[in-house]
KESE-903647 format. One record per residue (C-alpha): residue number from 1; y, z, x. Coordinates in steps of 0.2 Angstrom, whole numbers. Each point is the difference from the previous one (the first is absolute). Example, Ala and Ser with C-alpha at 12.3 -4.5 7.8 and 13.67 -1.06 7.14 Angstrom:
2
> 1, -22, 39, 62
> 2, 17, -3, 6
//
This chain:
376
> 1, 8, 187, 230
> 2, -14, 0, 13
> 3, -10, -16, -1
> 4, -19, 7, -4
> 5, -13, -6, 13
> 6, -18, 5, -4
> 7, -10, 2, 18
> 8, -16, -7, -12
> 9, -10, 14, 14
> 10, -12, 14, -6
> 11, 8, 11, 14
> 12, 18, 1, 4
> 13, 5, 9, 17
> 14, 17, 5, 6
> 15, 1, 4, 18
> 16, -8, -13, 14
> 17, -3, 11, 13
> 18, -20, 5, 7
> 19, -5, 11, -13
> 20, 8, -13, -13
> 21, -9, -15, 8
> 22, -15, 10, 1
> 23, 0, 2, -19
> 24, 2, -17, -3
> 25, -12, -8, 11
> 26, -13, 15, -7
> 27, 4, -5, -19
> 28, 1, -20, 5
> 29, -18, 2, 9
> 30, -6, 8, -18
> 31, 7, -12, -9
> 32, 15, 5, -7
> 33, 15, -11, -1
> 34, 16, 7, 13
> 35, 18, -2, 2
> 36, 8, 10, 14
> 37, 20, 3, -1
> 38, 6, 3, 15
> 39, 20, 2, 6
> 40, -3, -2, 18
> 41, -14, 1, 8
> 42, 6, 3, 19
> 43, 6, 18, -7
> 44, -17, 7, -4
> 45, -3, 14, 9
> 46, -17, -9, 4
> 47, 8, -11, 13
> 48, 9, 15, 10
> 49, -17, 12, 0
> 50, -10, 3, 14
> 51, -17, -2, -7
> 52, -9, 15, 4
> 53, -17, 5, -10
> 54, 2, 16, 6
> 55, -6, 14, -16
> 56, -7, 9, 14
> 57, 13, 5, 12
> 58, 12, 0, -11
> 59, -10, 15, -4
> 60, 1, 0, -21
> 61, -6, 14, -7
> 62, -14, 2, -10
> 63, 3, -8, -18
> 64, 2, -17, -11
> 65, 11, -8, 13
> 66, -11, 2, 16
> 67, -14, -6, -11
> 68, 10, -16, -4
> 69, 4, -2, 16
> 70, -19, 2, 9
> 71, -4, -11, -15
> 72, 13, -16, 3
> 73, -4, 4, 19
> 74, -17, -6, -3
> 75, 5, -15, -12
> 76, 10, -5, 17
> 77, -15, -12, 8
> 78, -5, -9, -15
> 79, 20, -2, -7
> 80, 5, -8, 16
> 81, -16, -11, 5
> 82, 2, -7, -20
> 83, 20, -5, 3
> 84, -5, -6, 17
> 85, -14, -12, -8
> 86, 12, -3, -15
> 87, 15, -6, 8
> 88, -7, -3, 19
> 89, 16, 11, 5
> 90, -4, 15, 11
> 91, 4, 20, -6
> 92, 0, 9, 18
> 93, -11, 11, -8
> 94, -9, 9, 17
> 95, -11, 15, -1
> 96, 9, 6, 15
> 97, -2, 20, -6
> 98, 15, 12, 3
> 99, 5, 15, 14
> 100, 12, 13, -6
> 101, 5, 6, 16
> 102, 7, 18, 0
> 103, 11, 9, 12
> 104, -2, 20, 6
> 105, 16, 3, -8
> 106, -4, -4, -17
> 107, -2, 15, -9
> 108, -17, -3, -7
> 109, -7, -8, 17
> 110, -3, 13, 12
> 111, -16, -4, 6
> 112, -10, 6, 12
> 113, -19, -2, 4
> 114, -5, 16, -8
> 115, 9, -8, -16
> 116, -4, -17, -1
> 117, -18, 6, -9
> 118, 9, 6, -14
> 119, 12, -15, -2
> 120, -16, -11, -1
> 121, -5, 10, -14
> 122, 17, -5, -11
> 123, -7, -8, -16
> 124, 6, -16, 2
> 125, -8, -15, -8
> 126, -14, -4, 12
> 127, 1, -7, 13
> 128, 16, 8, 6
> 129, -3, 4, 23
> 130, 8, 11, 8
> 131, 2, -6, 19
> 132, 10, 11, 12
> 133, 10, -2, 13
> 134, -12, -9, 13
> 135, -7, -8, -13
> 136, 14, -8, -11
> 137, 7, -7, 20
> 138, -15, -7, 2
> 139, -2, -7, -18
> 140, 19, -8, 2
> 141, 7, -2, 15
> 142, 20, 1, 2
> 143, 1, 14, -10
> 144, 14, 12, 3
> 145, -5, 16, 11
> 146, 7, 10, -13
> 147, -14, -5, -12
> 148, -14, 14, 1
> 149, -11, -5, -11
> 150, 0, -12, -19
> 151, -12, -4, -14
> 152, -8, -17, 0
> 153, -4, -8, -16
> 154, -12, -16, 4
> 155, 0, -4, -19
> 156, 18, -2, -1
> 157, 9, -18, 2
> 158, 12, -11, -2
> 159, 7, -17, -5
> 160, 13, -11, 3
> 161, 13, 5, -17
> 162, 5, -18, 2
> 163, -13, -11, 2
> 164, -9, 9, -15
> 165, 18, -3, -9
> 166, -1, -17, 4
> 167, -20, -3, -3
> 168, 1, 9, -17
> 169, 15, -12, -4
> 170, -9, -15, 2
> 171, -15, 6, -9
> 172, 8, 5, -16
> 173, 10, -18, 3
> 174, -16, -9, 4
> 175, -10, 9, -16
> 176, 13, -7, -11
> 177, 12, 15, -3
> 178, 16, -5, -7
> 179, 12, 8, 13
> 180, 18, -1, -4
> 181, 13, 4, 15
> 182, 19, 7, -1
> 183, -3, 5, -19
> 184, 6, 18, -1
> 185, -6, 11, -15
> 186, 16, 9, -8
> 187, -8, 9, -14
> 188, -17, 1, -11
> 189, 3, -4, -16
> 190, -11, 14, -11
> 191, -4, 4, -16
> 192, -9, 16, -5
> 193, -14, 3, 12
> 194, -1, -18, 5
> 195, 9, -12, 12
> 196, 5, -14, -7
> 197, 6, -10, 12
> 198, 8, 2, 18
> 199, 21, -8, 2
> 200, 5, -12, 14
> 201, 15, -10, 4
> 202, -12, -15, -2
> 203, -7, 7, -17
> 204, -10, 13, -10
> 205, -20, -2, 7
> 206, -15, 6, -10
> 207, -15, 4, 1
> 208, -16, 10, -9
> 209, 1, 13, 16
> 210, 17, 4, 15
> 211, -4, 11, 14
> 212, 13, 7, 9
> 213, -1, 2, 20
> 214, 19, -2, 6
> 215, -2, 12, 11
> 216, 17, 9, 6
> 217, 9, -9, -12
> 218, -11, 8, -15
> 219, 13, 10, -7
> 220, 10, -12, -6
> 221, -14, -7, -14
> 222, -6, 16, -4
> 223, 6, 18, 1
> 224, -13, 5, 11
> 225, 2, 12, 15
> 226, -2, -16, 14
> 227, 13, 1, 13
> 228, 2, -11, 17
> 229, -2, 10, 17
> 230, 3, -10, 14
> 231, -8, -6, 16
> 232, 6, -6, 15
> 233, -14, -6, 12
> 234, 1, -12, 15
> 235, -13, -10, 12
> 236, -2, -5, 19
> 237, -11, -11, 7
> 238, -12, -1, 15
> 239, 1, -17, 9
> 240, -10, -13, 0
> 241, -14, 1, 11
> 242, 1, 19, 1
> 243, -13, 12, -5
> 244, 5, 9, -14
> 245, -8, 17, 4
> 246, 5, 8, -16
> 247, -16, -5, -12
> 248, 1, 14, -13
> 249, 14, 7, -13
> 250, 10, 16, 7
> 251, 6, 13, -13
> 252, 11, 12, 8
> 253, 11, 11, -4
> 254, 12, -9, -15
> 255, -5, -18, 13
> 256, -11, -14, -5
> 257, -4, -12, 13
> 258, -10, -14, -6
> 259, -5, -13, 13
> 260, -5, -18, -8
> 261, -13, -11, 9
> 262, 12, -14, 2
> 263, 9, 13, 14
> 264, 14, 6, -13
> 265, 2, 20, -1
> 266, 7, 5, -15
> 267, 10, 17, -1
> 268, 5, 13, -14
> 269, 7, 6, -11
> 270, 15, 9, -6
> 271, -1, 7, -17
> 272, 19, 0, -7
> 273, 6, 7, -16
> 274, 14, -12, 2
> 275, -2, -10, -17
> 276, 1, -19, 3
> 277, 11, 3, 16
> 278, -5, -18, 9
> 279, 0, 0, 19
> 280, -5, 8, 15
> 281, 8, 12, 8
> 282, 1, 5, 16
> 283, -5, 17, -1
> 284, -17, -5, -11
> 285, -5, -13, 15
> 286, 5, 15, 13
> 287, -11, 10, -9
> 288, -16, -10, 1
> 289, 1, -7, 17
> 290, 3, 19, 7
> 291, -16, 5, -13
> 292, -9, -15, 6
> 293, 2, 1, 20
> 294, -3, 17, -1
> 295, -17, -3, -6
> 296, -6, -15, 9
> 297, 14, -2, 14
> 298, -6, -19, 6
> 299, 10, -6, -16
> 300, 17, 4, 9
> 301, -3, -15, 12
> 302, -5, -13, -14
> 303, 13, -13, -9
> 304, 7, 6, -15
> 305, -6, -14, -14
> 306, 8, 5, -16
> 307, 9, 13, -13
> 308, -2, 1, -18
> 309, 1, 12, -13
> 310, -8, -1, -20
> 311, 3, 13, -15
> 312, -19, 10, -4
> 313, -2, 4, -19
> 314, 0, 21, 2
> 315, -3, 9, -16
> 316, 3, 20, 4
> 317, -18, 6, 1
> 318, -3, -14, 12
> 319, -14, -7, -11
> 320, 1, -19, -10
> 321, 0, -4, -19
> 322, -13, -8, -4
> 323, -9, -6, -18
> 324, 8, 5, -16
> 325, 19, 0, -4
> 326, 10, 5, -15
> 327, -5, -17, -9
> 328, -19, -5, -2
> 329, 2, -18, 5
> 330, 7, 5, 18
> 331, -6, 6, 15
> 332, 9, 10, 16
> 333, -6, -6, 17
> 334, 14, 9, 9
> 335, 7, 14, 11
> 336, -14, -1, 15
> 337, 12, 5, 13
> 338, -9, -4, 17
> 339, -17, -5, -4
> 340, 3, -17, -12
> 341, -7, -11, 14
> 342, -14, 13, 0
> 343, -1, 3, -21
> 344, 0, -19, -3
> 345, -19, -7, -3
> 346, -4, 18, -10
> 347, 15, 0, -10
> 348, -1, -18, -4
> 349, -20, 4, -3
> 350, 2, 17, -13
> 351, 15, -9, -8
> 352, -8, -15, -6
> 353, -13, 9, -6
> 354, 10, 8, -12
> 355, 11, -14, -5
> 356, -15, -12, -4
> 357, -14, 11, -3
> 358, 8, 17, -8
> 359, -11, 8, 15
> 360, 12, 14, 6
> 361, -4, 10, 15
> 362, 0, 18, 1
> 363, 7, -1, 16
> 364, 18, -8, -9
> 365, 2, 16, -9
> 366, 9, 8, 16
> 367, 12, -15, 1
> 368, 5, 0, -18
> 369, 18, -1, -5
> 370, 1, 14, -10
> 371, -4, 15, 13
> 372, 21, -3, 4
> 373, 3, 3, -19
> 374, -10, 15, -1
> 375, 9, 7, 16
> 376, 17, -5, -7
//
């Protein structure tokens, strides 16, 4: 028989990656009481992300998830400077903007001057510039010659996936979250329409409220369409004492390269249908330093610092699960593929709402659990 442990917490979460820290220090800072399980933290996929803000050249369409990702774009200032004052930890968070560079052979690129008016005239959330070829050299020098022209997004951003891990770990520590390490959740215990409790090797934890943000490893809670597509990514680094010339995001053609202001430059990302295959593999790191060097050929020359690879929570329309489940006293906060660094300070923002105040945004209707049973 399982020894019973009650958490004694208004709030129990399972799942200790961003979005589930961002919860808790949310609900902590409103009062509530918190208990975070957690298996192993240095899987998240938090800590292998590259930290973009980027809702804008990731060109979203029109709709509920572009508008949640301007929104948390915009919570980004406040969210970081609070950790920062809260722990005295740094985020990385640098309003450096982002190009997307294009290249004349991309199919939806040929540009010429005569063109270039009605590119500019793309409704793209404002302010979206288009800069040609003259002008995107000029902007960033270093640029490959086959670049003819890109958008540049000045509102787009980024921050530094594992400082902000770090920070917002302290934080819910600091603010008296009770965070338990190495406990994996094997099952929820349910009765009805209502979790009763959630099952550990170290016992049976309780609580009035669970929220579940597992991320890639969803699926095996709850029969919800959460699968892991993973990422490999890698990083060089300019030497000390050079000048890093690179001072904005590129978004190229399936590259990111993300250049921190401690000289770090950080490159992805594959997106693998592999399951929980670990490692990375030679052809994946091929594949970005070829994407990479064509794009801005000066990262050919600099050391190679690092590889890594994480498991992103995909769901098939690409979209999270957020707010209600199949029981009323739990909540998703799953499934947000590439933009859970992005997501974080909104989804911790709406979803506390709802769970302390019964205050549910229109905008969580287009991430509700039950559009995959309708489909189904």
């Amino acid at each position: 028989m399982v020894a019973r442990s009650d958490t004694g917490s208004d709030v129990l979460i399972v799942g200790g990656g961003v979005i589930g820290l961002a919860i808790a220090l949310e609900l902590r800072l409103r009062g509530a009481t918190v208990t975070v399980l957690t298996r192993n933290f240095n899987e998240a996929a938090s800590h292998a992300a590259a930290g973009m803000l980027a809702p804008q050249a990731e060109k979203l369409p029109p709709g509920a998830m572009l508008e949640l990702c301007l929104r948390s774009r915009s919570l980004y200032p406040d969210w970081t400077q609070k950790l920062e004052t809260l722990t005295g930890l740094p985020t990385g968070y640098w309003s450096c903007g982002i190009l997307a560079p294009v290249y004349e052979s991309e199919s939806d690129a040929n540009v010429s001057a005569s063109t270039a008016a009605n590119l500019s005239a793309i409704q793209l959330p404002p302010p979206a510039h288009w800069l040609d070829r003259v002008t995107i050299h000029q902007h960033q020098p270093g640029l490959s010659q086959e670049v003819i022209g890109g958008w540049w997004y000045p509102d787009d951003a980024q921050v530094d996936n594992r400082l902000l891990t770090k920070a917002l770990r302290a934080a819910v520590c600091d603010a008296g979250v009770a965070w338990r390490e190495s406990t994996t959740v094997q099952k929820i215990l349910q009765r009805g329409d209502r979790v009763l409790g959630v099952q550990t090797a170290n016992g049976t934890f309780q609580a009035a409220h669970y929220v579940l943000a597992t991320g890639a490893w969803s699926q095996d809670l709850l029969p919800i369409p959460v699968l892991p597509r993973k990422g490999q990514m890698l990083s060089v680094q300019v030497p000390t004492g050079a000048t890093l010339a690179l001072q904005s995001v590129l978004f190229g053609s399936e590259i990111y390269i993300v250049p921190r202001q401690d000289g770090r430059i950080v490159v992805g990302a594959t997106s693998e249908a592999v399951g929980f295959t670990p490692e990375n593999t030679p052809e994946g790191v091929q594949a970005l330093l070829e994407r990479a060097t064509r794009l801005y050929p000066a990262l050919s020359s600099l050391p190679l610092q690092e590889v890594w690879w994480g498991f992103r929570p995909a769901t098939p329309d690409e979209l999270p699960l957020l707010g209600a489940s199949p029981y009323g006293n739990l909540t998703l906060a799953t499934g947000h593929y590439r933009n859970g660094i992005l997501l974080a300070p909104a989804t911790a923002q709406l979803l506390v709402d709802r769970i302390l105040h019964q205050q549910s945004d229109p905008l969580l209707d287009a991430f509700h659990w039950s559009r995959f049973k309708a489909a189904s």
